[in-house]
N, C-alpha and C positions, 0 to 999 in steps of 0.2 A: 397432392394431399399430404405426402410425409415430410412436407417441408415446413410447411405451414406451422405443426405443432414446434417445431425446432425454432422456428424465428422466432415463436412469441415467448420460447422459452428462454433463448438468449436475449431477448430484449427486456423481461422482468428483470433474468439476473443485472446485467448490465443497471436497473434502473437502483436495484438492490445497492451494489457497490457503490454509487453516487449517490444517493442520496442516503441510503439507509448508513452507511458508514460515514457520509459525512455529518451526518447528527451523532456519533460516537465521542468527536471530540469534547463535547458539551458532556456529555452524560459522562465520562470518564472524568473531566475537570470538577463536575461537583460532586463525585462519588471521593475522588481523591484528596478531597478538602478534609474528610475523616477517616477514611482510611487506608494505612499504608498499601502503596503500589503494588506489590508483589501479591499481598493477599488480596489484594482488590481483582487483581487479574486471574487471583489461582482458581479463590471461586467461582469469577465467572466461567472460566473455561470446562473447568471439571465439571461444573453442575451442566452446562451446554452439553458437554461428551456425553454422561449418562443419559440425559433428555433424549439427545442425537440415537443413543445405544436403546432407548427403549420406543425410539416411533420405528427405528429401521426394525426391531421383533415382530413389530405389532404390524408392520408391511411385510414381515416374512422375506426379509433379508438375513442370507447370514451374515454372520460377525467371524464367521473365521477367513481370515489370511493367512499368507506366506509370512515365512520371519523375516525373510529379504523385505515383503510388503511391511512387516510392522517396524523393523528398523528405518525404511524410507519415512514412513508417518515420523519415524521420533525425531529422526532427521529435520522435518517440514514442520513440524509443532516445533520444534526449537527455534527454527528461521525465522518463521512466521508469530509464531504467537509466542514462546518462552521471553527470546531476548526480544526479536521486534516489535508484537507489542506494550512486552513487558515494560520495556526500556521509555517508550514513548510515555505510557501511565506516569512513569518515575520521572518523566523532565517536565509532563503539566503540572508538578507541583512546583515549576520554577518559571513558565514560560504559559502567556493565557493560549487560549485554545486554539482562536485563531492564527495566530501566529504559528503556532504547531502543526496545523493544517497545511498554513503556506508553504513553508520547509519541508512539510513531506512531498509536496505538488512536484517537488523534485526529482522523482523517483526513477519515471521514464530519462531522465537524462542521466543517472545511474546504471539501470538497466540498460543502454545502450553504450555504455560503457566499458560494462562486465563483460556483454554479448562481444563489443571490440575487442577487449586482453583475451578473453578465454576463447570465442570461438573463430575470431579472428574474422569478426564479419566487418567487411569494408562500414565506412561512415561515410552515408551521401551526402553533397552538397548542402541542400536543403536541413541535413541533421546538424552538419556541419555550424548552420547560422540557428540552428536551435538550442544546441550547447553553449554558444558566444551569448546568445538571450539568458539564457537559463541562468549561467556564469553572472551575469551584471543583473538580473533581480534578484540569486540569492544574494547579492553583495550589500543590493539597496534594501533587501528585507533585515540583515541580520547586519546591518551597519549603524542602526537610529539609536541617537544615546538616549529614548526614552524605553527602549529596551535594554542597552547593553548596561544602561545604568541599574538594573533594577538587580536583587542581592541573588548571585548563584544563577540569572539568565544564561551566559555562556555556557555553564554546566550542561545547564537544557538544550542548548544549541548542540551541543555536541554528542549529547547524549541522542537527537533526534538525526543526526547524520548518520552515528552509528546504526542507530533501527534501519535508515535507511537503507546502508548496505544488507543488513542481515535480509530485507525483505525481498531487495532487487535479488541477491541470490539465492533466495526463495524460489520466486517465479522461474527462475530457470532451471534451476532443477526440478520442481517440480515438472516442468511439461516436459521433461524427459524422463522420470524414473518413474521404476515399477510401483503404481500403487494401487491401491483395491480399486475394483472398475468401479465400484459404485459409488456416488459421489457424497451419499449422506453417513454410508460405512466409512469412506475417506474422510471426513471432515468429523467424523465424530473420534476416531481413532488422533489426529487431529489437535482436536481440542482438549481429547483428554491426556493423551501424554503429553500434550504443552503445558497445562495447567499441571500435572504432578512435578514439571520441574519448576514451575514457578512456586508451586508447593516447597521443594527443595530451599530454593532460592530465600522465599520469606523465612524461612524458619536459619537457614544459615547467616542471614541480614540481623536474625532475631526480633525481627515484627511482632510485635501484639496483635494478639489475632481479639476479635470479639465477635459474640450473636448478631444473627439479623435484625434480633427483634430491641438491640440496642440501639440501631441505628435511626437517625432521624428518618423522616418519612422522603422528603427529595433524596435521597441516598439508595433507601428502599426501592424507590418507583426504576430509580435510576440502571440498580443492578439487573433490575427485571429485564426490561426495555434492552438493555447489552447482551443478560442471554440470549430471550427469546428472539431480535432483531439482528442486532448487533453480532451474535456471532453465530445462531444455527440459520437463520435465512441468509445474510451476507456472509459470510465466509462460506456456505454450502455454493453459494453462488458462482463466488471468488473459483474455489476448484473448480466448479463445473466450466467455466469460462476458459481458463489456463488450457484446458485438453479440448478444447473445442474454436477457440481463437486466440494468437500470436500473441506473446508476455505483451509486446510492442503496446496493441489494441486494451487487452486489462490496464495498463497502467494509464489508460487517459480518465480514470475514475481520477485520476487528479485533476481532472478541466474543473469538475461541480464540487466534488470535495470540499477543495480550501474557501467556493463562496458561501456552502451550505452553512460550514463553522464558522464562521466571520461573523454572519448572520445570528446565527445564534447564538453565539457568543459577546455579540453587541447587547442582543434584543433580551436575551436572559441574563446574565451575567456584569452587563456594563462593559464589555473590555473593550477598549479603544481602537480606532480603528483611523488610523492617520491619513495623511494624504500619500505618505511617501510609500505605505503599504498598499494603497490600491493601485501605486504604478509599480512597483516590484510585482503585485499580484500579475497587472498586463504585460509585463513585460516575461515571467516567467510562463506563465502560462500561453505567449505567444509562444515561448521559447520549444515548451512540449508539443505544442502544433507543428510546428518547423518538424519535429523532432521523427512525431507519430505519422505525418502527411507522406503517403507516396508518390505526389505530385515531385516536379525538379523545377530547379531553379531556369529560368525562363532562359537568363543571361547567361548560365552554366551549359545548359543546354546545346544554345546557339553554339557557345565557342568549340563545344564537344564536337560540333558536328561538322564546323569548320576546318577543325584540325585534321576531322576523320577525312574527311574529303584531299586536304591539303595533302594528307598520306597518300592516299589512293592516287593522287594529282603523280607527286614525289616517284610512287612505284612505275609507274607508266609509264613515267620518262627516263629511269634509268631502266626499265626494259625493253626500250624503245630502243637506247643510246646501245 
């Protein structure tokens, strides 16, 4: 019986990150058509944290942490939401959505990269041929001259590598450091000190900030939809998931991600959608299979267990001899 409510809980979150956050890319890309980057992400986050800070009252949660906890949040708001996805806002204004989708779909093969230098966790086989994948679709994603041609693209490409790092070592630190147990106190603490340094950020950028009620009405709808969805139900998620299933497992919200945005970004937007990007897409997104699968490689395998035997063969006969 106490299992039951936990499954259907990780399986909403879970549906949260994939789908709900892959309609962000769309919604960020027509928000950022008028308004600069930094202040487009400061308000959403800040105004999410307060929301966040007044449903956890009204559920009778407290708000107070450790300073060790509120420094980790500023820490994790910086990773995650200051530069990560601050930075990603900043390259949709060079790079359509979709495509910024594909490129993050890269994340898992980041993250197991980090996990290799920092914690020194071996790469199996199988991960092995999912970095070689990964490798050769971002190459066919971010190779086409009907992207590379286009004015300050590359800026975006780089700048979306960047986030990527900040995010991979996101998630790892997050599922090990001290944070508030509760996961809408965690994600609201969060949100809002990520949005006061993107607050920062605008205002040292020297952004023009303007009212809401300047803004066109798709911009309006748009910022809504990112607080209320986009970053108090999916990101409350995001944490909840991180302390409850392996970085490895969160980061396959990049299998539905980049086809959510594609989609969308066709269907709303017009943005192109080539041939040579829907095989970078399978080829990459095989690559994070390979990458996420704890299955091994069949041929690997075998030879593993050949050799192990040929060992054991080897000992028996010089303790024999």
């Amino acid at each position: 019986m106490n299992k039951s409510p936990n499954t259907a809980l990780v399986v909403a979150a879970f549906f949260s990150i994939y789908v709900i956050w892959g309609s962000t890319y769309l919604l960020n890309k027509i928000a950022v058509t008028e308004l600069p980057p930094f202040m487009l992400a400061s308000i959403r986050f800040i105004t999410a944290g307060i929301l966040i800070f007044i449903l956890s009252l009204i559920l009778g949660k407290s708000l107070k942490i450790s300073k060790k906890q509120l420094l980790n949040t500023v820490i994790a708001g910086f990773l995650f939401l200051a530069f990560g996805n601050g930075i990603v806002v900043w390259a949709l204004e060079y790079v359509d959505s979709g495509f910024a989708a594909l490129q993050i779909s890269a994340q898992p093969l980041v993250v197991l990269l980090l996990m290799w230098i920092i914690d020194n966790k071996k790469i199996k086989a199988m991960s092995i041929v999912g970095v070689i994948l990964g490798v050769i679709g971002i190459y066919l994603l971010v190779s086409q001259k009907q992207i590379t041609e286009q004015e300050n693209s590359v800026l975006g490409m780089v700048l979306i590598f960047l986030a990527l790092l900040s995010w991979a070592s996101g998630s790892l630190f997050v599922g090990r450091a001290n944070l508030p147990s509760n996961y809408l106190v965690n994600t609201g603490y969060q949100m809002f000190t990520g949005g006061v340094l993107l607050l920062i950020a605008s205002v040292s950028f020297g952004e023009t900030w303007s009212y809401p009620t300047s803004w066109s009405s798709p911009t309006q709808y748009s910022m809504i939809l990112l607080v209320l969805f986009g970053s108090i139900v999916a990101f409350t998620s995001f944490n909840y998931l991180l302390k409850t299933v392996s970085p490895e497992k969160v980061a396959t919200s990049t299998y539905v991600n980049p086809i959510i945005a594609l989609l969308l970004g066709w269907y709303f937007l017009n943005e192109q959608i080539t041939t040579q990007s829907i095989v970078a897409a399978v080829v990459l997104l095989t690559g994070v299979y390979f990458i996420n699968t704890r299955k091994q490689l069949v041929i690997f395998a075998r030879f593993s267990s050949r050799v192990g035997r040929k060992a054991n063969q080897n000992d028996l006969e010089n303790h024999l001899d």
